[in-house]
NUKOLPA-128647 format. One record per atom (N, C-alpha, C, O): residue in one letter; x, y, z. Coordinates in steps of 0.02 Angstrom, whole numbers, plus 50000, padded with zeros to 5 digits. Layout:
N
AXYZ
...
This chain:
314
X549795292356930
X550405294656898
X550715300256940
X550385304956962
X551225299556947
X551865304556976
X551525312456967
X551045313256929
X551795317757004
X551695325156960
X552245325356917
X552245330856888
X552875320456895
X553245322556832
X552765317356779
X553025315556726
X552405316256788
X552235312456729
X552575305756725
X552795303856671
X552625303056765
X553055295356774
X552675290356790
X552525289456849
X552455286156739
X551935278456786
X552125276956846
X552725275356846
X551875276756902
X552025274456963
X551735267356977
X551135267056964
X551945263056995
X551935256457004
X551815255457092
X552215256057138
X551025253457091
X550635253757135
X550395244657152
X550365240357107
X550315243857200
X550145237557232
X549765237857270
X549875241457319
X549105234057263
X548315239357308
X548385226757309
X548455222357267
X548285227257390
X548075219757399
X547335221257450
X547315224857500
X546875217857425
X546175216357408
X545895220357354
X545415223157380
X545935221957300
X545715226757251
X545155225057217
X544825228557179
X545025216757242
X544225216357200
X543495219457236
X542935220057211
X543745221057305
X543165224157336
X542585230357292
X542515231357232
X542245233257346
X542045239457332
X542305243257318
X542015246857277
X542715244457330
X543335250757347
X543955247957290
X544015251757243
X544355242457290
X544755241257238
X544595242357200
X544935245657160
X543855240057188
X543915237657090
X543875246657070
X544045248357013
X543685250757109
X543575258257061
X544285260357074
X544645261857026
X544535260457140
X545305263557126
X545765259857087
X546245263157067
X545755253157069
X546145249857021
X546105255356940
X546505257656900
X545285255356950
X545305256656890
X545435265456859
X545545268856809
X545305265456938
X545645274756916
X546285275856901
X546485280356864
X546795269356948
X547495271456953
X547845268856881
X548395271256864
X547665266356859
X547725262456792
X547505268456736
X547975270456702
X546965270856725
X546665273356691
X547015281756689
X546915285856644
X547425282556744
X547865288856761
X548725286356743
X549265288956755
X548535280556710
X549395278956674
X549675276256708
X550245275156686
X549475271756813
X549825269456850
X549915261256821
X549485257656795
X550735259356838
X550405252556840
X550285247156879
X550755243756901
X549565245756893
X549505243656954
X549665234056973
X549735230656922
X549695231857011
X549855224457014
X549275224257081
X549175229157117
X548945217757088
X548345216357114
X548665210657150
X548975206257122
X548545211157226
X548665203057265
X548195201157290
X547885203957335
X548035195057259
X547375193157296
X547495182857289
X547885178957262
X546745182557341
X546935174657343
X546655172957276
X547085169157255
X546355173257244
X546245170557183
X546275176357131
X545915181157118
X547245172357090
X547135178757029
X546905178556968
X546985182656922
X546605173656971
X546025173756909
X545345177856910
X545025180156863
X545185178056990
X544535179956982
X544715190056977
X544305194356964
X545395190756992
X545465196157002
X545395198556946
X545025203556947
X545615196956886
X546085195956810
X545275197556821
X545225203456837
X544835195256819
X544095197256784
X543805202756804
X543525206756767
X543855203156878
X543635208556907
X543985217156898
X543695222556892
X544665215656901
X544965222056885
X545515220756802
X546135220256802
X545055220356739
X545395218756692
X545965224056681
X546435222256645
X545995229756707
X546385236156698
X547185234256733
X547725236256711
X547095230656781
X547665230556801
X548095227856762
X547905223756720
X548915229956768
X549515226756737
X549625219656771
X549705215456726
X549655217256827
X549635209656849
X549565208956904
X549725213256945
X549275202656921
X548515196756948
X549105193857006
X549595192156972
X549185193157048
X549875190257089
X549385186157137
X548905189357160
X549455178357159
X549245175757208
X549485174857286
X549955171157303
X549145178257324
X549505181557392
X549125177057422
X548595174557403
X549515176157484
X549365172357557
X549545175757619
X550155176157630
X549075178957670
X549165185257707
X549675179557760
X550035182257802
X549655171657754
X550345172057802
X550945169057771
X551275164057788
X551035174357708
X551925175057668
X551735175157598
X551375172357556
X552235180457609
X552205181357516
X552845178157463
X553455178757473
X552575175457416
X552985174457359
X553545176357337
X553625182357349
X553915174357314
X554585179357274
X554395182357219
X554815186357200
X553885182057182
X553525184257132
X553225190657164
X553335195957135
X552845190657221
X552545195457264
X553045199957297
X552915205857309
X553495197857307
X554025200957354
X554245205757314
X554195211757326
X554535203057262
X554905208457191
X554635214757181
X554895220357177
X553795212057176
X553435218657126
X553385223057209
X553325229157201
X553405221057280
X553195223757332
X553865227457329
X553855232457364
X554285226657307
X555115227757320
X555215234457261
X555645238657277
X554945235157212
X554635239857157
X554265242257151
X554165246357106
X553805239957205
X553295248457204
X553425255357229
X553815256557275
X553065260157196
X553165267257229
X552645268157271
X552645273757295
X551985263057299
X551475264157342
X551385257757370
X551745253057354
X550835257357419
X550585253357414
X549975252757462
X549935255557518
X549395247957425
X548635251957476
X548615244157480
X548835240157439
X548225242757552
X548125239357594
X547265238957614
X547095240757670
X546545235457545
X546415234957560
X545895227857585
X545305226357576
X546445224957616
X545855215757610
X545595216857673
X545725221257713
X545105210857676
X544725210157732
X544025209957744
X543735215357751
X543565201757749
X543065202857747
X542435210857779
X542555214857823
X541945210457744
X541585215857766
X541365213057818
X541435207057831
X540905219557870
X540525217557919
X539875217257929
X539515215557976
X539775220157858
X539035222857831
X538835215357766
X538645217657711
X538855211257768
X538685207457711
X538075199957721
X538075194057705
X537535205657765
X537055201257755
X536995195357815
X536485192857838
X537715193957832
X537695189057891
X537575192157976
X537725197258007
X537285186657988
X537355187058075
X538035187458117
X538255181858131
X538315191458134
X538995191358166
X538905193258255
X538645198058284
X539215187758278
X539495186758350
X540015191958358
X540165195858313
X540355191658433
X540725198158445
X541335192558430
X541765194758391
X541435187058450
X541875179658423
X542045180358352
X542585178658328
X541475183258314
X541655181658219
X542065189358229
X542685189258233
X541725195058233
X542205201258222
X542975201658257
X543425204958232
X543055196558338
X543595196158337
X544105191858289
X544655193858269
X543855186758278
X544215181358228
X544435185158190
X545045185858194
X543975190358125
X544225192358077
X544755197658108
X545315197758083
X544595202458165
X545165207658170
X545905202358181
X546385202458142
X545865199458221
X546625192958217
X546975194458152
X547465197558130
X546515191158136
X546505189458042
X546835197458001
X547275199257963
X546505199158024
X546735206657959
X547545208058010
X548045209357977
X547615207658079
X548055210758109
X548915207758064
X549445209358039
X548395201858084
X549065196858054
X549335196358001
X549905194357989
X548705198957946
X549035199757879
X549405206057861
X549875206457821
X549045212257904
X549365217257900
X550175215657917
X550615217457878
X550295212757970
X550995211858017
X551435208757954
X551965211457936
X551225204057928
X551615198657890
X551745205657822
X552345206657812
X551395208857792
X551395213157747
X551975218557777
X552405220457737
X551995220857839
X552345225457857
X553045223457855
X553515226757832
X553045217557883
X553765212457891
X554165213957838
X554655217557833
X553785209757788
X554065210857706
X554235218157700
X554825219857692
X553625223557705
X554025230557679
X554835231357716
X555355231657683
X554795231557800
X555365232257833
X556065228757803
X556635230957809
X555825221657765
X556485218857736
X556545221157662
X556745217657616
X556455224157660
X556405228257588
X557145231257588
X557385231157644
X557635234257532
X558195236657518
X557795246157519
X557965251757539
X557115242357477
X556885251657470
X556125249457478
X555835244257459
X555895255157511
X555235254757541
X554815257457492
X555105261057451
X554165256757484
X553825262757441
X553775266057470
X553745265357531
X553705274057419
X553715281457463
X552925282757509
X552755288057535
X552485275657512
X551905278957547
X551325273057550
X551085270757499
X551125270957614
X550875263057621
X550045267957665
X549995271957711
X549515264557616
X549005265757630
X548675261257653
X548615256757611
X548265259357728
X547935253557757
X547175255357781
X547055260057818
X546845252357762
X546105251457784
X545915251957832
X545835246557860
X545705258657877
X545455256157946
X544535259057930
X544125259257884
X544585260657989
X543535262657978
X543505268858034
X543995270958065
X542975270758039
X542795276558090
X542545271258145
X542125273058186
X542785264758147
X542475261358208
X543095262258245
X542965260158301
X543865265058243
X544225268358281
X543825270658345
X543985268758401
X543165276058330
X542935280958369
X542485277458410
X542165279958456
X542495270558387
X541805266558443
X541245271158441
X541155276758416
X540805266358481
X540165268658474
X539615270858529
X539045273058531
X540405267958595
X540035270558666
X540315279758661
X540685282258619
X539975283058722
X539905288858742
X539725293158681
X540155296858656
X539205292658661
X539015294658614
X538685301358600
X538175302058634
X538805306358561
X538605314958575
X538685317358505
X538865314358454
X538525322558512
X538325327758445
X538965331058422
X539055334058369
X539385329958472
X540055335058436
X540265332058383
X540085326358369
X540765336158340
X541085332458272
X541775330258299
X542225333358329
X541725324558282
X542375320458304
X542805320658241
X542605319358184
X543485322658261
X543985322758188
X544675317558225
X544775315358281
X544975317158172
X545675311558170
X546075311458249
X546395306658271
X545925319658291
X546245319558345
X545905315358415
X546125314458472
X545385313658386
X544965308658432
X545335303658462
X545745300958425
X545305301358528
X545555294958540
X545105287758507
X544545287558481
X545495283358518
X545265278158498
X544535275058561
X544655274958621
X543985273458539
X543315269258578
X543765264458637
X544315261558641
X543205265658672
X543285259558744
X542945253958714
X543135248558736
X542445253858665
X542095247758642
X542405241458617
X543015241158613
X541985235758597
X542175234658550
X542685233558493
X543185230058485
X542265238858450
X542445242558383
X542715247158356
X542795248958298
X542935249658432
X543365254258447
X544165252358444
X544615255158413
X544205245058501
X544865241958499
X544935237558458
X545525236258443
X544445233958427
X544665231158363
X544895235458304
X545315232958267
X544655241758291
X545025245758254
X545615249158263
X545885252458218
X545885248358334
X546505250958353
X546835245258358
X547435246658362
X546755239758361
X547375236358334
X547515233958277
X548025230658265
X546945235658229
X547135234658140
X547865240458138
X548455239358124
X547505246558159
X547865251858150
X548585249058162
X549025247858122
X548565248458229
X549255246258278
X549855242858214
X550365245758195
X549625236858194
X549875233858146
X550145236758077
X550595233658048
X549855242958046
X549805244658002
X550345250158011
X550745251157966
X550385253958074
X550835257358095
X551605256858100
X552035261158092
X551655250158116
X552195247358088
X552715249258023
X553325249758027
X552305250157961
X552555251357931
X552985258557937
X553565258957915
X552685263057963
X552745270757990
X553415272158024
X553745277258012
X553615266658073
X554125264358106
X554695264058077
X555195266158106
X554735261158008
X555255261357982
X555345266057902
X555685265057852
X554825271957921
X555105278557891
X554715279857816
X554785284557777
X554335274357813
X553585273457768
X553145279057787
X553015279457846
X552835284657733
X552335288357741
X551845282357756
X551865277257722
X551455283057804
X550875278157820
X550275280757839
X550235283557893
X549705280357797
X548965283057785
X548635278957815
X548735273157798
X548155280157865
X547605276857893
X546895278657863
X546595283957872
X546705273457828
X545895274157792
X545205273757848
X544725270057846
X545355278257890
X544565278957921
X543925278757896
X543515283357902
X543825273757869
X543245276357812
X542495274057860
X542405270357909
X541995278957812
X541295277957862
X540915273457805
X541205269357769
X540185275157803
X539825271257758
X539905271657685
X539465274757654
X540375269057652
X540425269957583
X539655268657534
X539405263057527
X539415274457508
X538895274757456
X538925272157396
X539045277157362
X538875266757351
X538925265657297
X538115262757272
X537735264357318
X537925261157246
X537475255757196
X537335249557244
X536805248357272
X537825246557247
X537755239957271
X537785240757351
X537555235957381
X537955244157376
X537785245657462
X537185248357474
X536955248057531
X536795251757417
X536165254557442
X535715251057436
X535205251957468
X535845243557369
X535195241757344
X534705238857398
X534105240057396
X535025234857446
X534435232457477
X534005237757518
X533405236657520
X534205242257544
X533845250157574
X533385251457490
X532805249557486
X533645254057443
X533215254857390
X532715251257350
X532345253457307
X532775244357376
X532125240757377
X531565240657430
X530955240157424
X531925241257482
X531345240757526
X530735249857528
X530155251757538
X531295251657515
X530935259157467
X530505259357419
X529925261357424
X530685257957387
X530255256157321
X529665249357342
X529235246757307
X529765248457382
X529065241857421
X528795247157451
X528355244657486
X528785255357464
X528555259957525
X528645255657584
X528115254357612
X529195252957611
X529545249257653
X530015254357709
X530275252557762
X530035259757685
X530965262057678
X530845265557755
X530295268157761
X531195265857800
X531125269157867
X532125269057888
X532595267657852
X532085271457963
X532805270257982
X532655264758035
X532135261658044
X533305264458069
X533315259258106
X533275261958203
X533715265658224
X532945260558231
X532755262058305
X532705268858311
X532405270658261
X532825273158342
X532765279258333
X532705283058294
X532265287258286
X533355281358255
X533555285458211
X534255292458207
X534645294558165
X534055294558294
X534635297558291
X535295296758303
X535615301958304
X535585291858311
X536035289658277
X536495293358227
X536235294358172
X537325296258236
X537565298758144
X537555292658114
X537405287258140
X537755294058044
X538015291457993
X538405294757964
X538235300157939
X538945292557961
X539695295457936
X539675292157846
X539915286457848
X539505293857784
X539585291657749
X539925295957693
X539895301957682
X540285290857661
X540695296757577
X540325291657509
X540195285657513
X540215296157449
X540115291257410
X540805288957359
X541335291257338
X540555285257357
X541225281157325
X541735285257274
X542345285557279
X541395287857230
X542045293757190
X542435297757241
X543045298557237
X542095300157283
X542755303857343
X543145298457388
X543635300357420
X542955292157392
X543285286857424
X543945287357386
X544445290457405
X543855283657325
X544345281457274
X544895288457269
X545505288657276
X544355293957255
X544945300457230
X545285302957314
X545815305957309
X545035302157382
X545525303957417
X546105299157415
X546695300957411
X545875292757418
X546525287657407
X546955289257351
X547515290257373
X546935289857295
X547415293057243
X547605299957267
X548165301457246
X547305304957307
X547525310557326
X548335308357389
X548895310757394
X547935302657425
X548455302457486
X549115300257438
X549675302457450
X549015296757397
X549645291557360
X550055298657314
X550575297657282
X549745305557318
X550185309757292
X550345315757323
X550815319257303
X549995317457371
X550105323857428
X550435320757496
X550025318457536
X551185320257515
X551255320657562
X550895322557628
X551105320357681
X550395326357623
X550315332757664
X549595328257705
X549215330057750
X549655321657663
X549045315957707
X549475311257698
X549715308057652
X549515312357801
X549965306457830
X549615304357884
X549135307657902
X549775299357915
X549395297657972
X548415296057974
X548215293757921
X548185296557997
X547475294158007
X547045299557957
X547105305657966
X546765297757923
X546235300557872
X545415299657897
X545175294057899
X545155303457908
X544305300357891
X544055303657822
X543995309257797
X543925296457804
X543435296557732
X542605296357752
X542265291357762
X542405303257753
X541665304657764
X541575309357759
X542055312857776
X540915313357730
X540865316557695
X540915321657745
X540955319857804
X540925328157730
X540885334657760
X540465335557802
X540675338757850
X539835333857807
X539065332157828
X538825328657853
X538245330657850
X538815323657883
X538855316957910
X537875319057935
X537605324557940
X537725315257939
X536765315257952
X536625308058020
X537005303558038
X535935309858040
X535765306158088
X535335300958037
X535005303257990
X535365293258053
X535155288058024
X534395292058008
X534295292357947
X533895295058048
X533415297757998
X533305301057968
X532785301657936
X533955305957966
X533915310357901
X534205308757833
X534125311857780
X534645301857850
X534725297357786
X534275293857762
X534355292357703
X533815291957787
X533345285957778
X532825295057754
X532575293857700
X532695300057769
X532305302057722
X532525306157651
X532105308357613
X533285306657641
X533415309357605
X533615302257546
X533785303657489
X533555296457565
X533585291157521
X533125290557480
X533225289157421
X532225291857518
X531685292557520
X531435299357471
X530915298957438
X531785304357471
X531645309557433
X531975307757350
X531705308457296
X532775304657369
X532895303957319
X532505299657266
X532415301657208
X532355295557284
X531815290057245
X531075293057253
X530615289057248
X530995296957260
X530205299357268
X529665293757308
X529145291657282
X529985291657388
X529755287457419
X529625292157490
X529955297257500
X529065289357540
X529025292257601
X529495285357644
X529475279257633
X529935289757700
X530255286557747
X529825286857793
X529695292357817
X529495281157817
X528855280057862
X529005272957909
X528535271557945
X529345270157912
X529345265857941
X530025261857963
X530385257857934
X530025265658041
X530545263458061
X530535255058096
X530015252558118
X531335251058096
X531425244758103
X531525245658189
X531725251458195
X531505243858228
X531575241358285
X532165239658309
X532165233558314
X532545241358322
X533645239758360
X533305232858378
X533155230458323
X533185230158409
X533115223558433
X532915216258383
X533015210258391
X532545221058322
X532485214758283
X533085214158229
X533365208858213
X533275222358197
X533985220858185
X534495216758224
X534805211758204
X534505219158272
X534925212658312
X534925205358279
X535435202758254
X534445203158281
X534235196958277
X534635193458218
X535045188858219
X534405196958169
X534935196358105
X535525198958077
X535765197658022
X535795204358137
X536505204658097
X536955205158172
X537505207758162
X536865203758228
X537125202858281
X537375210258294
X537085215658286
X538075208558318
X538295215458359
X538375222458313
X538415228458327
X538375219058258
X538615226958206
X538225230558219
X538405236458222
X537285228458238
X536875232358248
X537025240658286
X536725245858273
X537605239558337
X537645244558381
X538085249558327
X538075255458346
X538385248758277
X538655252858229
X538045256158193
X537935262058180
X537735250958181
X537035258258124
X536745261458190
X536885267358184
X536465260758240
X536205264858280
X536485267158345
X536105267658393
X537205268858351
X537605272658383
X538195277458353
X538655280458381
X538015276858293
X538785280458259
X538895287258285
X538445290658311
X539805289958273
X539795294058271
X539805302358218
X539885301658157
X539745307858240
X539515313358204
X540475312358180
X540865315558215
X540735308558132
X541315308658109
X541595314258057
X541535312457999
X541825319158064
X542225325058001
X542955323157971
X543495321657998
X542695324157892
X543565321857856
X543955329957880
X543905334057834
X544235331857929
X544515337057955
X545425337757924
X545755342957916
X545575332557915
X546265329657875
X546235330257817
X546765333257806
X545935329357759
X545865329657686
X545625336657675
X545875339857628
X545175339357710
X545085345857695
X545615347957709
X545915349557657
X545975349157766
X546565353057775
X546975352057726
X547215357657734
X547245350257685
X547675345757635
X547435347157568
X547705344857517
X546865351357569
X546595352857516
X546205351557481
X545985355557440
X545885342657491
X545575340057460
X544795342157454
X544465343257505
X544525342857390
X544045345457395
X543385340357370
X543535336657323
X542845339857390
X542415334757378
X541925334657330
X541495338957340
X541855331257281
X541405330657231
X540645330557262
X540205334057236
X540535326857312
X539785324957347
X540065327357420
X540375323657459
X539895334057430
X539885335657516
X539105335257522
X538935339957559
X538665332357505
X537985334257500
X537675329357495
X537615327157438
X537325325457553
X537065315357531
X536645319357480
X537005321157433
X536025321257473
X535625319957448
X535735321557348
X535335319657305
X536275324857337
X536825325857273
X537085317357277
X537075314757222
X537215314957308
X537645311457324
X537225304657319
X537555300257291
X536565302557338
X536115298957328
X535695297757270
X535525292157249
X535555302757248
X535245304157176
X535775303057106
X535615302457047
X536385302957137
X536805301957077
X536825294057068
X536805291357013
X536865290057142
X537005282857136
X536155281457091
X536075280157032
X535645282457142
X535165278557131
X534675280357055
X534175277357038
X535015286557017
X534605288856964
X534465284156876
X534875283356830
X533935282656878
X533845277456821
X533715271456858
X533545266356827
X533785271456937
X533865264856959
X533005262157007
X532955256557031
């Protein structure tokens, strides 16, 4: 909702994710009214019952039904796009396919805003801290003024961006979602089983960062950007603190009253989740240096606050 107290009419396309279904339900639950584009709006209708309406989108062209409510919004967040983390084996071929894929839907999305009579006052898009790639890798804290990676995951995240920028072009506040490892329930469980097996270790070294936020500061900086001007341009969503993969893997371990004893091997990860591997054990030491400035202040600057809240009872 507005600071006059005015429903603002918000359009978040992928909202059944991780990340949608809680900001749907915050922005809704704060009096917004939100409209959901997704390829199937039935399954959405179940997943985010809060929303005001279910719209069936196709990232190459939208509807006149889609166009209208895009043509009447006062926002709009941008977040579809398969994950890279979901269990599968991925080629450097599959992560390019999908970046195509998101570029293109972004582009086709931007198109539409540009032919718009009136733009919304502020277009929020999904990128990741894989902006920062994962070669030349060091201890300093890397913030938003970073260039973009030679890697990879570096240039696949600069040309999501690229696309998304677009909108910016034609006078759209435009937010870049750098986000790192989002913490929820369902991202930790398989780490919190193998814990609870006294399984639980990190992965190759270990030292390695991990850039992670837990999900209530995900959702509330995104509602922060959709009402403070003062976050424009590239955001990182990660926590204040960012930790080396073994000081996550023992503070996961504390949280559950488990010993972190046993680390996995980089090479057999490989095996089963292909190139992402070089993201869990090269990350960078990433700082939200932008949201703090801006004021935003964090519920969980603290994993192990921040761990114990997801995994408690669990």
């Amino acid at each position: 909702m507005t600071g006059g107290g005015v429903p603002r009419r918000v359009v978040v396309v992928g909202g059944t994710g991780q990340i949608g279904r809680p900001l749907c339900a915050a922005l809704a639950g704060a009096g917004d009214a939100v409209t959901v584009f997704s390829r199937d709006p039935a399954r959405a209708a179940a997943l985010v019952p809060a929303a005001a309406h279910w719209l069936a989108w196709s990232p190459r062209g939208l509807s006149a039904e889609c166009a209208g409510h895009l043509a009447a919004a006062d926002a709009v967040v941008y977040l579809a796009g398969a994950p890279l983390f979901d269990g599968r084996r991925h080629s450097r071929d599959d992560v390019a396919a999908e970046t195509r894929d998101r570029s293109a839907a972004l582009g086709c999305l931007v198109t539409e805003l540009k032919s718009l009579g009136r733009g919304p006052g502020v277009f929020v898009a999904a990128s990741s801290v894989g902006y920062y790639g994962y070669a030349r890798g060091g201890d300093a804290p890397v913030d938003e003024t970073a260039p973009a990676g030679a890697d990879w995951w570096g240039e696949d995240s600069a040309m999501i961006e690229r696309a998304a920028l677009g909108a910016a072009g034609h006078g759209v506040r435009t937010v870049l979602l750098r986000t790192g490892y989002v913490l929820t329930a369902d991202s930790l469980a398989s780490q919190v089983a193998r814990f609870r097996r006294h399984a639980g270790g990190w992965i190759g070294t270990g030292r390695g960062w991990t850039p992670w936020i837990h999900i209530a500061d995900e959702v509330e900086i995104i509602a922060y950007a959709l009402d403070h001007a003062a976050v424009d341009g590239p955001v990182n969503l990660t926590a204040p603190e960012p930790v080396r993969g073994r000081e996550f893997a023992r503070a996961l371990g504390a949280a559950l009253g488990r010993r972190a004893w046993l680390p996995v091997p980089a090479p057999f990860v490989r095996m089963g989740l292909g190139v992402v591997t070089d993201i869990l054990v090269r990350g960078k030491r990433v700082v939200p240096a932008a949201v703090t400035a801006a004021g935003y202040r964090f519920r969980f600057p603290v994993l192990g606050e921040a761990l114990r809240d997801l995994t408690a009872g669990g």
